[in-house]
VMD Tcl script that draws the C-alpha trace (Angstrom):
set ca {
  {18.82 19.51 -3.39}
  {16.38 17.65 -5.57}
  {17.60 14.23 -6.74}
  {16.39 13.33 -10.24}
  {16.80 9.76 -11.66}
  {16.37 8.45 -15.04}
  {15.73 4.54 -15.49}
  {17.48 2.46 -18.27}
  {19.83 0.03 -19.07}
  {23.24 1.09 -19.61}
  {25.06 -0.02 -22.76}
  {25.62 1.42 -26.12}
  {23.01 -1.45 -27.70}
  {20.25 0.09 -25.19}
  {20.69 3.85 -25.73}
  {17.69 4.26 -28.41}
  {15.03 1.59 -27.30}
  {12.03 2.93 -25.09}
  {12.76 1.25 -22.17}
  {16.18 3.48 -22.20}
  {13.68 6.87 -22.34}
  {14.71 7.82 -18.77}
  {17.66 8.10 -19.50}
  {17.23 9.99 -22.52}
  {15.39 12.68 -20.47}
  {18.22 12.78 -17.98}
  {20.62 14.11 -21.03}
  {18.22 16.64 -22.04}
  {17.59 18.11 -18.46}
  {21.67 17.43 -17.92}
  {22.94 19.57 -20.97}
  {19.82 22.34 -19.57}
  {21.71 22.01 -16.66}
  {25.16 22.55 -17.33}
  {25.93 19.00 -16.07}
  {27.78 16.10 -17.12}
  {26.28 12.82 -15.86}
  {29.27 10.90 -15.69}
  {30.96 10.23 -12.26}
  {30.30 6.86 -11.11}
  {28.61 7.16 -7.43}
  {26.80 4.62 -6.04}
  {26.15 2.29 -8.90}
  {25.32 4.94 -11.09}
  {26.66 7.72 -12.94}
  {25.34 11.40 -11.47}
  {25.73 14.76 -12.44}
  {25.26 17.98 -10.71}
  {23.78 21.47 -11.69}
  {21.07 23.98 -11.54}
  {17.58 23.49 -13.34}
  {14.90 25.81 -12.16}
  {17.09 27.66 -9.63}
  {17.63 24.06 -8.10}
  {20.40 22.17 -7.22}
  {20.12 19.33 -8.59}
  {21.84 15.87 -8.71}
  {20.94 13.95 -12.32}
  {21.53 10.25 -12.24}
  {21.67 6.81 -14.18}
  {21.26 3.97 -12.43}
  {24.22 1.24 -14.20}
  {22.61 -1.78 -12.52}
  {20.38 -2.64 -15.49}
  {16.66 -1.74 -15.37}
  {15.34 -4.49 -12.67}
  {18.10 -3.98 -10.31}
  {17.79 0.52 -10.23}
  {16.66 0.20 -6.31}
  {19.57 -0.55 -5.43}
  {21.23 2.40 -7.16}
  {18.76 4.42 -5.95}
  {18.92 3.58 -2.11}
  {22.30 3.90 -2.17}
  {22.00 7.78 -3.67}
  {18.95 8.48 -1.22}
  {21.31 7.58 1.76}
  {24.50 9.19 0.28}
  {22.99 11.87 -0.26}
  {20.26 12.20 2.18}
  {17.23 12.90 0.05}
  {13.98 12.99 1.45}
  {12.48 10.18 -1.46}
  {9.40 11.81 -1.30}
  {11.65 14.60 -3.28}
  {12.99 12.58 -5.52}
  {11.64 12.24 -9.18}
  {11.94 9.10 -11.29}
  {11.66 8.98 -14.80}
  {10.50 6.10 -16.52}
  {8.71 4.59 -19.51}
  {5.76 3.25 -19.68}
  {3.98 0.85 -22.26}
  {0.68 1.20 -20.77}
  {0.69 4.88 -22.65}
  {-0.14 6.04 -25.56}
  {3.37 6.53 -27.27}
  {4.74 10.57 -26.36}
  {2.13 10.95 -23.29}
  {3.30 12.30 -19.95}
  {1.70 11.06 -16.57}
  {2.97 12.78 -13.37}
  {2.28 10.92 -10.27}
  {3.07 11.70 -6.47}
  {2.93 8.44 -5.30}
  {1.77 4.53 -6.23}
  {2.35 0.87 -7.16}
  {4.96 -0.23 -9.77}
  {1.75 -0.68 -12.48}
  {4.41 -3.34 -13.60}
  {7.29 -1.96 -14.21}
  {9.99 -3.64 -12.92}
  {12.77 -0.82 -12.63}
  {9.93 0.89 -9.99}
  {9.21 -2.34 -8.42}
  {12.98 -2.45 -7.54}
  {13.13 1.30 -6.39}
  {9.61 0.26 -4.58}
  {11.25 -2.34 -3.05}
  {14.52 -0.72 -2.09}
  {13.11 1.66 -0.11}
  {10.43 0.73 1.45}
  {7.93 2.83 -0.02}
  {6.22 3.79 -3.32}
  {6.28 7.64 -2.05}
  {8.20 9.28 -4.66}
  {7.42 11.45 -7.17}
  {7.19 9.94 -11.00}
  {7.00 11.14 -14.85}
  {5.72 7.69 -16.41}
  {6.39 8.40 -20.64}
  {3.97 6.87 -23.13}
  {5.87 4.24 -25.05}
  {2.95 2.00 -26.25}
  {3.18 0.64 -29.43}
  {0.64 1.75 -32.24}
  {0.36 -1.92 -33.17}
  {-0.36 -5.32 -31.40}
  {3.10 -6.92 -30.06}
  {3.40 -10.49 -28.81}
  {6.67 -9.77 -27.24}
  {6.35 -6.25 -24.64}
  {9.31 -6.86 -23.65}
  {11.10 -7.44 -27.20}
  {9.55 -4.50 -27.99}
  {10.78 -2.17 -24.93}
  {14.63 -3.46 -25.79}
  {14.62 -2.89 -29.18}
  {15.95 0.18 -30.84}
  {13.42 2.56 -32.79}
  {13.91 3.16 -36.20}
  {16.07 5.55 -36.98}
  {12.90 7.68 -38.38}
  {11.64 7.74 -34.84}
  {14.68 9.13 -33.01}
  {14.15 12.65 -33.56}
  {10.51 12.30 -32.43}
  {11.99 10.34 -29.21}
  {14.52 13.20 -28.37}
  {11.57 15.53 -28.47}
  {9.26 13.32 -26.05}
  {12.43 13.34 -23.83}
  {12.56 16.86 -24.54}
  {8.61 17.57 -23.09}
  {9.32 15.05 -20.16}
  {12.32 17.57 -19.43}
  {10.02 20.29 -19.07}
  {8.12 18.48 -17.13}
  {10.56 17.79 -14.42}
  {11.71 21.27 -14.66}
  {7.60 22.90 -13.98}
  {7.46 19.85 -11.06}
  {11.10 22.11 -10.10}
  {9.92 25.57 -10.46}
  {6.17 25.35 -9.90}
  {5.19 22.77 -7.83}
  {3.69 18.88 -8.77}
  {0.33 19.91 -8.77}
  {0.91 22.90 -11.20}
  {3.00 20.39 -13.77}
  {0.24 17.55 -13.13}
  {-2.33 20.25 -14.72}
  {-0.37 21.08 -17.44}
  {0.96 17.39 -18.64}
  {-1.88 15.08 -17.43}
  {-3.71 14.06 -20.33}
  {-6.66 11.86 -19.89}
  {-6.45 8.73 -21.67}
  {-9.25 8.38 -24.15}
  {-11.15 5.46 -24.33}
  {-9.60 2.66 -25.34}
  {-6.33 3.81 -24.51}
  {-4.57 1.60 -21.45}
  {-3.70 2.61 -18.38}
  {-3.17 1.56 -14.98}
  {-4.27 3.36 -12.04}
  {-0.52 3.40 -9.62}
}
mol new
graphics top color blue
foreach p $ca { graphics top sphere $p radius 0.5 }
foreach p [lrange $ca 0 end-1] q [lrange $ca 1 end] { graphics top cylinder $p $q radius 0.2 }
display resetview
């Protein structure tokens, strides 16, 4: 059983602003699934199903973004998945906005819903799909920015990030990390961000 987790805050006023794109991609792979992520376990709501002739178990950590390690530990010991299986979708403003970066391992690169998981368990050894939520414009307030809902001309272009981050967790499923690394990995061109967890 493969143990997939989505980051975000929970809360209708959350659901369409790019820090809440984890779990966005945890209702697309969910309704690919079969699965309703909905029963409250371990400070989160989980689902299970099938994705890539899987079992898996989709979740959404409720304890807002900078407490999700302790959701997270608590599902790893419930149900007794190896971390280093686990795969933890996040955003990430250090990307250009709609770019996938799949990593096996590595530091929180500031994120604070992986520095909790990070610090929850001991251990940055878990697999991650980081999503490109940069802005196209200068920002003084990152954090404004990652809480604030996208206009409503944006959604449709957010479901179908969500949608390609889905398809990436499925390939990581069905073909292996390094196979879905090849595919999604962009490189960043120059003058584009990034940080090297």
């Amino acid at each position: 059983m493969r143990l997939i987790v989505g980051l975000g805050n929970p809360g209708e006023e959350y659901q369409w602003t790019p820090h809440n794109l984890g779990f966005l991609v945890i209702d697309r792979l969910a309704e690919r699934a079969g699965a309703r992520v909905e029963r409250p376990e371990a400070k989160a709501y989980i689902g299970k199903g099938k994705l890539a002739g899987r079992d898996v178990v989709l979740a959404k950590p409720q304890t807002f973004m900078n407490a999700s390690g302790m959701a997270v530990r608590e599902l790893v010991e419930r149900l007794e998945v190896d971390p280093a299986q686990m795969v933890v979708v996040f955003d990430e403003a250090a990307l250009p906005w709609g770019m996938l970066r799949i990593r096996e391992r590595g530091s929180d690169g500031g994120h604070n819903g992986v520095a909790s998981i990070i610090g929850a368990l001991g251990s940055g050894e878990f697999l991650r799909v980081r999503v490109g939520v940069q802005p196209g414009h200068a920002v003084n307030d990152l954090a404004g920015y990652v809480l604030h809902p996208v206009p409503r001309s944006l959604r449709e272009d957010l479901v179908a990030i969500a949608d390609e981050a889905a398809d990436a967790v499925e390939m990581i499923l069905h073909d292996g990390v390094a196979a879905a690394m090849n595919r999604f990995n962009r490189r960043v061109a120059q003058g584009e961000e990034e940080e090297s967890g």
